[in-house]
Each structure stands twice: as structure tokens, then as C-alpha cells.
ZAZA-692452 format. One record per residue (C-alpha): residue in one letter; x, y, z negated. Coordinates in steps of 0.25 Angstrom, whole numbers, plus 2048, in hexadecimal, padded with zeros to 3 digits. Example, Ala and Ser with C-alpha at 12.3 -4.5 7.8 and 13.67 -1.06 7.14 Angstrom:
REM ZAZA-692452
<A, <831, 7EE, 7E1>>
<S, <837, 7FC, 7E3>>
//
This chain:
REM ZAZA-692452
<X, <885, 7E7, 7D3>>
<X, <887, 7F0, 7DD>>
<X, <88B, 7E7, 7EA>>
<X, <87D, 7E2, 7E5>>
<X, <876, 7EE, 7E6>>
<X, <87C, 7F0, 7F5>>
<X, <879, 7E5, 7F9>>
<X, <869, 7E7, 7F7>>
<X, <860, 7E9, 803>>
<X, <85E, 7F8, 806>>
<X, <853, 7FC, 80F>>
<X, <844, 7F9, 814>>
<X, <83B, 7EC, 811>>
<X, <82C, 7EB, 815>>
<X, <825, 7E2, 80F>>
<X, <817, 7DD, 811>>
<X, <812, 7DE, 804>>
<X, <807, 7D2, 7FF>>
<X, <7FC, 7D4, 7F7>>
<X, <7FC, 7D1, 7E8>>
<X, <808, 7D8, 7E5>>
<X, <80C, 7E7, 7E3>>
<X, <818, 7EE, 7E9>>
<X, <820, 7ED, 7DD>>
<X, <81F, 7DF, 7DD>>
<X, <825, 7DE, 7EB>>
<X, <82F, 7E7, 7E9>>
<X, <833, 7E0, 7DB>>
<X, <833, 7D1, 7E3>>
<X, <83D, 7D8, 7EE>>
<X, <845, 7DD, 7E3>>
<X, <847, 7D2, 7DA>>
<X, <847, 7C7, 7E7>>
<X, <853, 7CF, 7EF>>
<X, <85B, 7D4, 7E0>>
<X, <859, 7E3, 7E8>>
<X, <859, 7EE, 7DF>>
<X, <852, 7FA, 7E6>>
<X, <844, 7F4, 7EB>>
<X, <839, 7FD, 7EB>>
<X, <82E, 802, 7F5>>
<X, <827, 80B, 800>>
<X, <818, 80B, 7FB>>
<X, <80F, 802, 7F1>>
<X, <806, 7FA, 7F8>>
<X, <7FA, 7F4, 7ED>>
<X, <7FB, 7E6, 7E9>>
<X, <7EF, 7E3, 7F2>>
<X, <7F5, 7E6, 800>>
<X, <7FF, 7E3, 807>>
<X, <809, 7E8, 812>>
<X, <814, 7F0, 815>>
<X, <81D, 7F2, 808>>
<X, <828, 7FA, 809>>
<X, <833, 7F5, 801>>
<X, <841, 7FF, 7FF>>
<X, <84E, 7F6, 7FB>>
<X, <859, 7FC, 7F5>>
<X, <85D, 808, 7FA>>
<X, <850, 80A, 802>>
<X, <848, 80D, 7F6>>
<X, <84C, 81C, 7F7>>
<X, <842, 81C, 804>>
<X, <838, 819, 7FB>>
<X, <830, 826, 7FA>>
<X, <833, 82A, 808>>
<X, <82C, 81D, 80C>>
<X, <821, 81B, 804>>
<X, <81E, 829, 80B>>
<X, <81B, 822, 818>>
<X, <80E, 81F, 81E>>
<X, <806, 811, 81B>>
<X, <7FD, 80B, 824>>
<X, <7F3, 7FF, 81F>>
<X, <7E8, 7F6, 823>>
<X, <7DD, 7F6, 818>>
<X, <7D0, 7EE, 815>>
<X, <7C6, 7F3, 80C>>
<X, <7B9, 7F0, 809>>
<X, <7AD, 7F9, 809>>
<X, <7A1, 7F9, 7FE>>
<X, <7AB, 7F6, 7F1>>
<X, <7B3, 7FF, 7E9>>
<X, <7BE, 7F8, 7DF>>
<X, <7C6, 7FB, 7D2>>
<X, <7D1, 7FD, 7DA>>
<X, <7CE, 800, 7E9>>
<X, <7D2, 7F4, 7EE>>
<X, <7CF, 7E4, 7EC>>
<X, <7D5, 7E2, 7E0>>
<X, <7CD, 7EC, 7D7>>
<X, <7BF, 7E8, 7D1>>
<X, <7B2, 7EC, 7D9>>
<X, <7AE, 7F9, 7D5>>
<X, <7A1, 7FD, 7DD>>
<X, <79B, 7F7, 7E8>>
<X, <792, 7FB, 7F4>>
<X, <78D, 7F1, 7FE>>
<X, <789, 7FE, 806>>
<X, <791, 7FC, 815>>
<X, <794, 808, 81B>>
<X, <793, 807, 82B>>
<X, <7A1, 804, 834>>
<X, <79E, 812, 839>>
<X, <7A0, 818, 82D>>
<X, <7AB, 810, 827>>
<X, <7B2, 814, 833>>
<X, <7B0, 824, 830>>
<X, <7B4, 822, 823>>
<X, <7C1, 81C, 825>>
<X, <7C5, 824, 82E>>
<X, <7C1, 831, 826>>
<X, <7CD, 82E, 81F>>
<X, <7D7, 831, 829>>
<X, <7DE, 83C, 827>>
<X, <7E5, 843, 819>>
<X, <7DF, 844, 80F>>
<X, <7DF, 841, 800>>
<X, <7DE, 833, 7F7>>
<X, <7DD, 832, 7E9>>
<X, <7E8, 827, 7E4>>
<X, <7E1, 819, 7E1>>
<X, <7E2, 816, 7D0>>
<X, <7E6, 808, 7D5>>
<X, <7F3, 80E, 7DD>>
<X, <801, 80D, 7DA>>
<X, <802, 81E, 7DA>>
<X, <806, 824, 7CC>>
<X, <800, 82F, 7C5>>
<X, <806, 835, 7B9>>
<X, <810, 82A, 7B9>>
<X, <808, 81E, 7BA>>
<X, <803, 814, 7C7>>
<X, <7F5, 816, 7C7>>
<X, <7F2, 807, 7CA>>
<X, <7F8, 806, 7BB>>
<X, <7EF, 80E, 7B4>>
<X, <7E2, 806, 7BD>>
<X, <7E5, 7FA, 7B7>>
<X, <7E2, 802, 7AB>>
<X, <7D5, 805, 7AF>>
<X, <7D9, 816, 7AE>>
<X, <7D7, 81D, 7B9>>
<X, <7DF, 82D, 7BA>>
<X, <7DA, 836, 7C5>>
<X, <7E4, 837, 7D1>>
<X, <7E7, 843, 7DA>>
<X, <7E5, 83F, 7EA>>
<X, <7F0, 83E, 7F2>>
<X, <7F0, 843, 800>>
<X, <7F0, 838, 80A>>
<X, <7F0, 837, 819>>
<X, <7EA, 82C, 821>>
<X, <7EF, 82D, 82F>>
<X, <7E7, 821, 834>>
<X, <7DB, 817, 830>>
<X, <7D8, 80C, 83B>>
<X, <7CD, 804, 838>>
<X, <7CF, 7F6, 83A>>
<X, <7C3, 7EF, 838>>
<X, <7B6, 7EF, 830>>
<X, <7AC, 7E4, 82A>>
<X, <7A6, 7EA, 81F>>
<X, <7A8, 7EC, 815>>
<X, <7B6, 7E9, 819>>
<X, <7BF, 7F3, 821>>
<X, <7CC, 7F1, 827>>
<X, <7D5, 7FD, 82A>>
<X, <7E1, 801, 82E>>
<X, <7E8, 810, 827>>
<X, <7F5, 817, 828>>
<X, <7F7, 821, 81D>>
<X, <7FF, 82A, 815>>
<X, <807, 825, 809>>
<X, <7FF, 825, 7FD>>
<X, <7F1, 822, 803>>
<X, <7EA, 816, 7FB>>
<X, <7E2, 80E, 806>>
<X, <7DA, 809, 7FA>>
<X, <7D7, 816, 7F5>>
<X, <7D2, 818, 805>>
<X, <7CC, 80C, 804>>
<X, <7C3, 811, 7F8>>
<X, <7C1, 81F, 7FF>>
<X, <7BC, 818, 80A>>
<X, <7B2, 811, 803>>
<X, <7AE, 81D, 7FA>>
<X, <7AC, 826, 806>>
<X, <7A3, 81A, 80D>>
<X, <79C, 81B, 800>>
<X, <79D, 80A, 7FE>>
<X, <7A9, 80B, 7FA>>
<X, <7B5, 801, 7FC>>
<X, <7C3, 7FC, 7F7>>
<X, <7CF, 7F6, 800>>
<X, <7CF, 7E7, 801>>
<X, <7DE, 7E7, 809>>
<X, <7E8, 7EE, 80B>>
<X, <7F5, 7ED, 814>>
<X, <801, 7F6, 817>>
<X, <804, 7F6, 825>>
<X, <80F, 800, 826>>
<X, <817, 80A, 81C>>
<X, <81D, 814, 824>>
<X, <825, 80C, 830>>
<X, <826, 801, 82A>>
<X, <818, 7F5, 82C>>
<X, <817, 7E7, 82A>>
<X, <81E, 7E3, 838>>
<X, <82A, 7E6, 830>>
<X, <825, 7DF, 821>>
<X, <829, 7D4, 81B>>
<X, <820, 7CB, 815>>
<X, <821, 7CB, 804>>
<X, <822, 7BB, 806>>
<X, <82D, 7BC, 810>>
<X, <834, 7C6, 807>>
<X, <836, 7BC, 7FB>>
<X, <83A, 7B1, 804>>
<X, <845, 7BA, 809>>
<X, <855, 7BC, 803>>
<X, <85C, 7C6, 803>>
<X, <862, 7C6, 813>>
<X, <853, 7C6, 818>>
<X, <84F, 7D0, 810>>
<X, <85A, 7D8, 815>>
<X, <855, 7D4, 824>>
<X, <849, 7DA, 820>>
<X, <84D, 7E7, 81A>>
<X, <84B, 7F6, 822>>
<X, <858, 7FC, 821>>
<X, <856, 80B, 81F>>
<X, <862, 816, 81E>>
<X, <85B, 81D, 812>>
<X, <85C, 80F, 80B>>
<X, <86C, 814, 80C>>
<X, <86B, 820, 803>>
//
């Protein structure tokens, strides 16, 4: 039992996430796949985007909180003039408002939001209140107030605009909810607007030059993963 345990991967795997599935369910796949004990991760990313997951094996996963501390950068689409259930495109159409703010002003608005400032957690988010996931309590239909967390968005780069769709491009501090950003956006347009896609380019060092795809993954054994894996020395504590 124990010659087991040493022999499990210890250290770093970044995974381009797929849509469709959650973070838990990548990390429970690798898990159960490889026979490794310790999995976990370095920051959720929703079932509807993709990207860079961070994935901590074995005695990696004490790195957990310092690296879900690291910046994020992503490359968002949203779409102007409709507000959903859940700010994103997989909620139910809450309000629209064919009214089309000008490129001009898009532009002023987005980058507005540069800067620190506060944001008030999504009800559709993995963040728990009083002990429970907000995202748990949606699905429920209840709906708790939420204190705003301090964010920081170092960087927005607008990548392109066809209204009512606009690409961009932000590098943030942990905790910031780019659908809540999304739906502040659209609020402060006055059309509002909810996020359409949603991919993680980078957690702290690590981006998708170095990511496995989740298809590639589970067609790996055990000797490629281990090609694949980030040796870090805090994974020797």
C-alpha cells in the first residue's frame, strides 16, 4: 500500500479543460484513470468554458491555495442586448433590448473597468456562503445576498466587435467572475448582455502552450502522464 502511494505522480498537469464538464469531473476522470490518490485543482473554470485547468497530483495539492492565488487571463465573447438567468448561455433569457450601443461607447465602457474595484459574486458560481456553493442554492431557484469581493483587472484588450457580439481579451485577479463582467458590462451600456464563451488562457505561469488536451489525457497511461507532469519541489513537502 504504501510502495503504491510513492509511486503516484507528484507534481504540476495543465489541462485544456472541454466544455460540458465541470472541474470536479476532470479531476475525478484523472483520479480514477491513473489509480492516483491526491488530485485536486488550482482554480474552477464553469462547465461552459474551457482552458487552462490547473490539475495538482499527489503531493502537489498542498500548492493549492498559493496557486489558485495567481492571476488569470481569458479571451471572452458576450453578446450585447440580452440578459440570462445565469449570465451566460446556458441560463433562460431574462430581458431583452434590441437597442445597439455605438463601437465608441462599447469601447469606453469596457475599458472603464480597468483598474480595482469591487464585484459582487455570481448566484451561478462555485464560491460558498455560509457553507454552501452558490451555484447549489440557484438551481433551487433562492437567491442569498452576497458581499463584493475586491477584484483587480490589470488589463482588458478588445479583440473585436460585430454587434451585438464582442470579443475580448482580460487578465485579472483571482476571484473576478468574467460573466459577472459580462453582465456589468451590459448593465452599465444599459442593454444589457450575458457571456457567450469563455476560455482560460493562462493561471499564473502556466497557459495552453503547456496544456494537454482532456482527449489526449485519457488516451494516455501512466509513463505519459508522467512525461507530462511539472515537477515542483513544494510537491516534496
Amino acid at each position: 500500500m504504501n510502495s503504491k502511494t510513492h509511486d503516484d505522480p507528484s507534481g504540476i498537469l495543465i489541462v485544456d479543460k472541454e466544455k460540458n464538464m465541470t472541474s470536479h469531473d476532470v479531476v475525478d476522470m484523472v483520479r480514477k484513470r491513473f489509480g492516483i490518490k491526491k488530485v485536486g485543482h488550482a482554480g474552477t473554470l464553469d462547465p461552459n468554458a474551457t482552458g487552462v485547468l490547473v490539475l495538482l497530483l499527489g503531493k502537489a495539492t498542498k500548492l493549492s491555495q498559493d496557486l489558485s492565488g495567481e492571476d488569470k487571463e481569458y479571451i471572452a465573447m458576450m453578446k450585447l442586448g440580452e440578459k440570462t438567468t445565469s449570465g451566460d448561455s446556458t441560463g433562460e433569457i431574462t430581458a431583452v433590448k434590441r437597442t445597439e450601443p455605438t463601437v465608441k461607447s462599447v469601447k469606453d465602457v469596457i475599458t472603464s473597468f480597468i483598474g480595482e474595484t469591487e464585484q459582487i459574486p455570481p448566484m451561478v458560481s462555485a464560491k460558498k456562503v455560509n457553507g454552501q456553493r452558490l451555484y447549489k442554492l440557484a438551481r433551487k431557484g433562492i437567491e442569498i445576498e452576497r458581499k463584493p469581493n475586491k477584484i483587480n483587472i490589470m488589463e482588458i484588450e478588445i479583440l473585436g466587435i460585430d454587434i451585438p457580439l464582442v470579443e475580448f481579451r482580460v487578465l485579472s485577479s483571482k476571484g473576478t467572475y468574467i460573466r459577472q463582467l459580462a453582465e456589468d458590462i451590459g448593465e452599465k451600456l444599459g442593454c444589457g448582455a450575458h457571456l457567450t464563451e469563455l476560455r482560460r488562457t493562462r493561471s499564473g505561469n502556466f497557459s495552453l502552450e503547456a496544456a494537454v488536451s482532456f482527449s489526449d489525457l485519457m488516451k494516455m497511461d501512466k509513463e505519459t502522464l508522467n512525461e507530462n507532469i511539472t515537477r515542483v519541489q513544494g510537491s516534496k513537502k
